[in-house]
N, C-alpha and C positions, 0 to 999 in steps of 0.2 A: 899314222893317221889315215884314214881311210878316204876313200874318193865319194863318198856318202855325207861322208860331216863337210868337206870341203865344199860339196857343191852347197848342200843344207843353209852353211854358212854364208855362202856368197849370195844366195837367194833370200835370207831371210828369214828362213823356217825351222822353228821351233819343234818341229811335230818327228818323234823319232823311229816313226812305223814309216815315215816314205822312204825308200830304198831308189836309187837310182839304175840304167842298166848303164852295161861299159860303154855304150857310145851314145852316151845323156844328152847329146845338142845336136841338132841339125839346124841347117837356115832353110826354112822356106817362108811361101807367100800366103799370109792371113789378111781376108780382108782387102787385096791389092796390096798388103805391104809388103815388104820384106823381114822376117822378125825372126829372134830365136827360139828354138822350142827344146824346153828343154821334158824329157821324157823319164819317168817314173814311175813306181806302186806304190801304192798303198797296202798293207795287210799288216793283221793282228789280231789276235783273238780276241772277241768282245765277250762283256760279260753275264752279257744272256740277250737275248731276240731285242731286237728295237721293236716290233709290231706286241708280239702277245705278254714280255717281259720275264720270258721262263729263262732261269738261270743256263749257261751254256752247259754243254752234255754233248754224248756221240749223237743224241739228235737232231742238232744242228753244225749241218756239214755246210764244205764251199761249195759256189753254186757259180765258177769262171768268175769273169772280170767286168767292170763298166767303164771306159774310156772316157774321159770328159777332158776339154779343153778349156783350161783356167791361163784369164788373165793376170799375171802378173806386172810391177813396177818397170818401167823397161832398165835394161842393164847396156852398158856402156853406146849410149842412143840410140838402141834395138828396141823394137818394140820385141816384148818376152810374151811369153806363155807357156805353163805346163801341162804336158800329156799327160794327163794321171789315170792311172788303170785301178781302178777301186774293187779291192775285194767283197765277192757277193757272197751271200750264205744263204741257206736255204732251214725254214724250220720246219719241223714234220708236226711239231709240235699244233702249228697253226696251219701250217700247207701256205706259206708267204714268204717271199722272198723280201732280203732288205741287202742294204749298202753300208759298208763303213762308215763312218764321217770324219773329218778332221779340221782343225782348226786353221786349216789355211783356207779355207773357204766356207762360206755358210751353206747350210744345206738347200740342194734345190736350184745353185745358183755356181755364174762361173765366171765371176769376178773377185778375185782374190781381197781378203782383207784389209792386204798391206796395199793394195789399189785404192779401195777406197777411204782409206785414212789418208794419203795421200792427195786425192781428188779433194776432199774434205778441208785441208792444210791447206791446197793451192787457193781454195774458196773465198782467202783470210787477204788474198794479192787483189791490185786493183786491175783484174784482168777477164776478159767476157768468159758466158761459161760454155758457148760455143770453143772458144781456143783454149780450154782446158781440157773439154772433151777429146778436141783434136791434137792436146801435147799427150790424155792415154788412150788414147786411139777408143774411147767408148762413144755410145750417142750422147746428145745433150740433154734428154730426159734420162740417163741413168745418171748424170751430175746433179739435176735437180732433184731426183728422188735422195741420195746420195747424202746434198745438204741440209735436206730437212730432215731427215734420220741420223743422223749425225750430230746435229746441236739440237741443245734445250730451247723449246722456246722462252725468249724473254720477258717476264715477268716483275716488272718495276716494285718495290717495297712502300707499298699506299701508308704504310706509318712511319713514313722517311723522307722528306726534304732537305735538300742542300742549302746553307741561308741566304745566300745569295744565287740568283737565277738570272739565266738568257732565256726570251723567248724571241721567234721569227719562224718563218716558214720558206717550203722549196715547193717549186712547181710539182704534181703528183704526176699517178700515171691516169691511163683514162678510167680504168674501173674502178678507181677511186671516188669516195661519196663526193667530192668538192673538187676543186679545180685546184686549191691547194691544200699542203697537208702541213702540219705541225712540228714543231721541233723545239725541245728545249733542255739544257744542258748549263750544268756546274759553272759560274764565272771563276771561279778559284779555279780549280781541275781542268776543268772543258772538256768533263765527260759528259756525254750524252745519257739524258737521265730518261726520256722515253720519248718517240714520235708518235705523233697521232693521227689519225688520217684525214679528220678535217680540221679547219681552221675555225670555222663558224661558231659565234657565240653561245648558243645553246649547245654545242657539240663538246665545248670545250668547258661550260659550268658543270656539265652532266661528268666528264672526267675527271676534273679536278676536287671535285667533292667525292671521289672515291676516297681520296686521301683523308686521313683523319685530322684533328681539329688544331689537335696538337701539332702536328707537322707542319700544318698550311700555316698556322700563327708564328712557326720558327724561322719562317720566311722572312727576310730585313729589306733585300731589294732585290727589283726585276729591272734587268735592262730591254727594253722593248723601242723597235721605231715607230714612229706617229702612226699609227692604226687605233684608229679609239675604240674597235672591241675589245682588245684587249687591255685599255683601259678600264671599261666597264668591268672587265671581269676580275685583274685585280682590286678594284675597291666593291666587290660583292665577294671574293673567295680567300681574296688574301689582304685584309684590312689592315694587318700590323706592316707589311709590306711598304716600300716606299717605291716611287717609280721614276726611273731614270732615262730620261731618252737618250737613247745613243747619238754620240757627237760627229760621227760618221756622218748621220741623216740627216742630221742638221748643214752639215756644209752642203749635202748632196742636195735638199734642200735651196739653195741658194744658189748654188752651182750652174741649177738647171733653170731657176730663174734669170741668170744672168746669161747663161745660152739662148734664152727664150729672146733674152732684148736683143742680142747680138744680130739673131735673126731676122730680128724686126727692122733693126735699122740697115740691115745690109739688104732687105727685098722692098726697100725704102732709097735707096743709094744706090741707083744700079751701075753708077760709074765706080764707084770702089766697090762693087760688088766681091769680087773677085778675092780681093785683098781681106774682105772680111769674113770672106769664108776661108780662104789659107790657113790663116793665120790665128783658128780658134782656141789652138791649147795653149798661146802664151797669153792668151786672158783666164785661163785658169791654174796658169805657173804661180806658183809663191812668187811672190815682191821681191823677197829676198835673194832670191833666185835669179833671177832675170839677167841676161848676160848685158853686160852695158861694156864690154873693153874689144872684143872681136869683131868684127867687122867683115861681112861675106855680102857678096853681090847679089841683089833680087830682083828676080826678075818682074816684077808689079809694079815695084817701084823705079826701077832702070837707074840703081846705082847702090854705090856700097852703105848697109846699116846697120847698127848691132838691133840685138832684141829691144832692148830697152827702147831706142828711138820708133822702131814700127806701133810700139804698143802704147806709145805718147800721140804719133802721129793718127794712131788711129780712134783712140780715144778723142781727139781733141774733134772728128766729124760730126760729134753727135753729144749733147753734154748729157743727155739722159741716161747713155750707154755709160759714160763715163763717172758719173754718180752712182751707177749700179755696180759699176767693176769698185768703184771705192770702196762702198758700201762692204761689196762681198768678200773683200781681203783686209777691211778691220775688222770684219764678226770675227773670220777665220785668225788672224790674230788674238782676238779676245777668248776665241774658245781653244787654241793651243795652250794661251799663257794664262787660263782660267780667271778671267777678271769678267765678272759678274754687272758688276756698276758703270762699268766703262761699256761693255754690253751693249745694255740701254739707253746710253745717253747718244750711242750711234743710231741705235734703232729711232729715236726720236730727232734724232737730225737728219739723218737723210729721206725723212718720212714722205716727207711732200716731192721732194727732187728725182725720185729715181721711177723707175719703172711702174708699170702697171703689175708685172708680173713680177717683180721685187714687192710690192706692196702689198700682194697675196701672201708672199712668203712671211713677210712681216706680219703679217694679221696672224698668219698659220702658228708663227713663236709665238707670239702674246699669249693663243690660245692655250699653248703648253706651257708657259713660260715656268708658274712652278716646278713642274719637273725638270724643267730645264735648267735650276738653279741646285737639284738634286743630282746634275750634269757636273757641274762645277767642285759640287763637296765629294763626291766620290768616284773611285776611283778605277771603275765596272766601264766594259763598254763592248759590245756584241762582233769585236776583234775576231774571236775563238769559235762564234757559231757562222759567222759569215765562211769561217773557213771552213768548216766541216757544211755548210752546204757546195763551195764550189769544189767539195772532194765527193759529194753528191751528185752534181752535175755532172764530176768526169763517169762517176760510174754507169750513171746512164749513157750519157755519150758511147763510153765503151762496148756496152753492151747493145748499142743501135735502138734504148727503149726496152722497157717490160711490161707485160701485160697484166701481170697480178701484184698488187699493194702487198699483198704479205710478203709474197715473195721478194719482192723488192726491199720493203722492211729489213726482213730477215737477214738480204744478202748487206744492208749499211752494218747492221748492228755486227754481223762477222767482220766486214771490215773493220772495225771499230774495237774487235776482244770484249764484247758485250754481252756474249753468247759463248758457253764452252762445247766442249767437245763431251756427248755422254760417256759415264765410266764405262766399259766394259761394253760396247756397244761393237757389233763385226757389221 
């Protein structure tokens, strides 16, 4: 076995015109780095002129060599590269000279193939494309060129919906038409079925009426949170649909009302000030939860308490706050163990007793309340898209922000296996 196919093998390359010489690697510094190089020809008889296309003959001879320095994948964490001496020929035929070519590089260019497939593959991780550029040592515009040549762009099937659906949105980037952008995706699966770039009601009737009629009527339910355009636009685009508001936003909802009074009454009480700001997340602990047997020393109160006694003690300073902490741990009861009628009857007892900004929130349910009881019968909830935005979030984090929507786009939906790789593409 010859020291040709060995190294061939070790490198990668399929192409069996490059010949290696006997001392194929040296180390030196490319770029500031330290890298290996490994050094080879090219040659082989072609089968007629690249330029004028006359078949080969004695009159086209060789015409010396053309050195080029191709990056390859790095090899045992060297950054690589090979010398390649490319055979030139000369034709008389045309009076032009040309170059070999091979498939370990495209023409013109001296970034290896098997570089960029791999660039391409790392695209797919949730990592910026500044630190991809710098794990193959190229710039970060030959990654970005890289990934858009690389994948298809994404093209949704406008005669195709899923029957059940999420919708919600993620903050965009600036060149974006809107402040936010669109997202919505399979409740079965929690594939992402297309993002949009804006959120806006005419932006989003004008999209969704791509789809055909048949599709948009196959539609059963949309999980969506209280945003009422896109209430409006399911009962204009998608009428056979049902709408379900997510049981997330409904406690959130409530949550933040019940934060709201906490506020109130602690910049109202400036003597337990202190104690009612400590102490905010065991007013939004489960009941169940609440430790009532351990017993640690506090320093607000200057002696020992479990949770349970602080959160009695502190409720008992204000009964408005205390009607409103009720209140918002039998909704959340009611919307765990799905009881519908029992719901209501809270809602209409603690109507007058609790907050002001409890009573917003109230009016806010009423408003939804049908869909709200579509809450209750099924069994959908915006779980799977909340995650796939804050797997959006890291990526921008990651990346420090981007400046192009598409791009941006482009690089979720690789994240995501929503985009292939084109066939045969170098």
């Amino acid at each position: 076995m010859s020291h040709n196919y060995s190294i061939r093998n070790l490198l990668n390359i399929k192409d069996q015109n490059i010949f290696f010489d006997e001392h194929f690697c040296t180390e030196e510094t490319v770029k500031g780095v330290k890298s290996k190089v490994f050094h080879g020809t090219l040659t082989y008889q072609p089968e007629a002129c690249y330029v004028c296309g006359h078949i080969f003959d004695h009159q086209i001879i060789k015409h010396g060599f053309k050195a080029t320095l191709i990056k390859l994948p790095s090899v045992s964490g060297f950054n690589a590269y090979l010398r390649l001496r490319k055979q030139r020929y000369f034709c008389k035929h045309c009076h032009s000279t040309f170059t070999l070519t091979t498939d370990v590089v495209s023409r013109n260019c001296c970034i290896s193939n098997h570089t960029k497939a791999a660039i391409a593959l790392h695209a797919k991780e949730k990592i910026s494309e500044k630190d991809i550029a710098k794990h193959h040592n190229v710039s970060h515009s030959t990654v970005n060129r890289i990934i858009n040549s690389f994948y298809d762009y994404f093209k949704p099937n406008y005669n195709y919906l899923p029957k059940h659906l999420c919708f919600d949105e993620f903050k965009s980037v600036k060149s974006a038409a809107g402040a936010m952008s669109f997202i919505f995706c399979d409740s079965d699966t929690g594939q992402i079925v297309d993002i949009v770039e804006d959120r806006r009601l005419h932006v989003l009737k004008d999209y969704f009426l791509r789809y055909s009629k048949k599709a948009r009527d196959s539609v059963k339910t949309i999980v969506i949170d209280m945003y009422s355009p896109y209430i409006s636009l399911i009962r204009e685009v998608f009428p056979k649909a049902k709408i379900v508001i997510d049981k997330f936003h409904i406690i959130q909802l409530f949550s933040r009302a019940l934060n709201k009074t906490r506020i109130k009454a602690m910049n109202q009480d400036k003597k337990h000030y202190n104690k009612l700001k400590k102490y905010w997340k065991l007013f939004l602990k489960d009941r169940s939860s609440i430790d009532y047997k351990n017993y640690k020393y506090h320093r607000c109160f200057k002696k020992l308490m479990c949770e349970k006694d602080i959160v009695t003690c502190l409720l008992d300073l204000d009964p408005e706050l205390k009607a409103s902490y009720d209140l918002y741990h039998d909704l959340r009861y009611c919307i765990n163990s799905k009881k519908l009628d029992l719901l209501k009857t809270y809602l209409y007892t603690y109507e007058k007793s609790v907050s002001t900004y409890m009573k917003t929130a109230i009016k806010t349910l009423w408003k939804y309340i049908t869909y709200v009881e579509n809450t209750f019968k099924h069994n959908y909830n915006n779980g799977v898209l909340e995650g796939i935005n804050n797997k959006i979030k890291t990526i921008k984090r990651i990346a420090f922000g981007y400046r192009s929507y598409f791009h941006f786009r482009n690089r979720i939906l690789i994240i995501h296996n929503l985009v292939t790789i084109k066939k045969g593409v170098h």
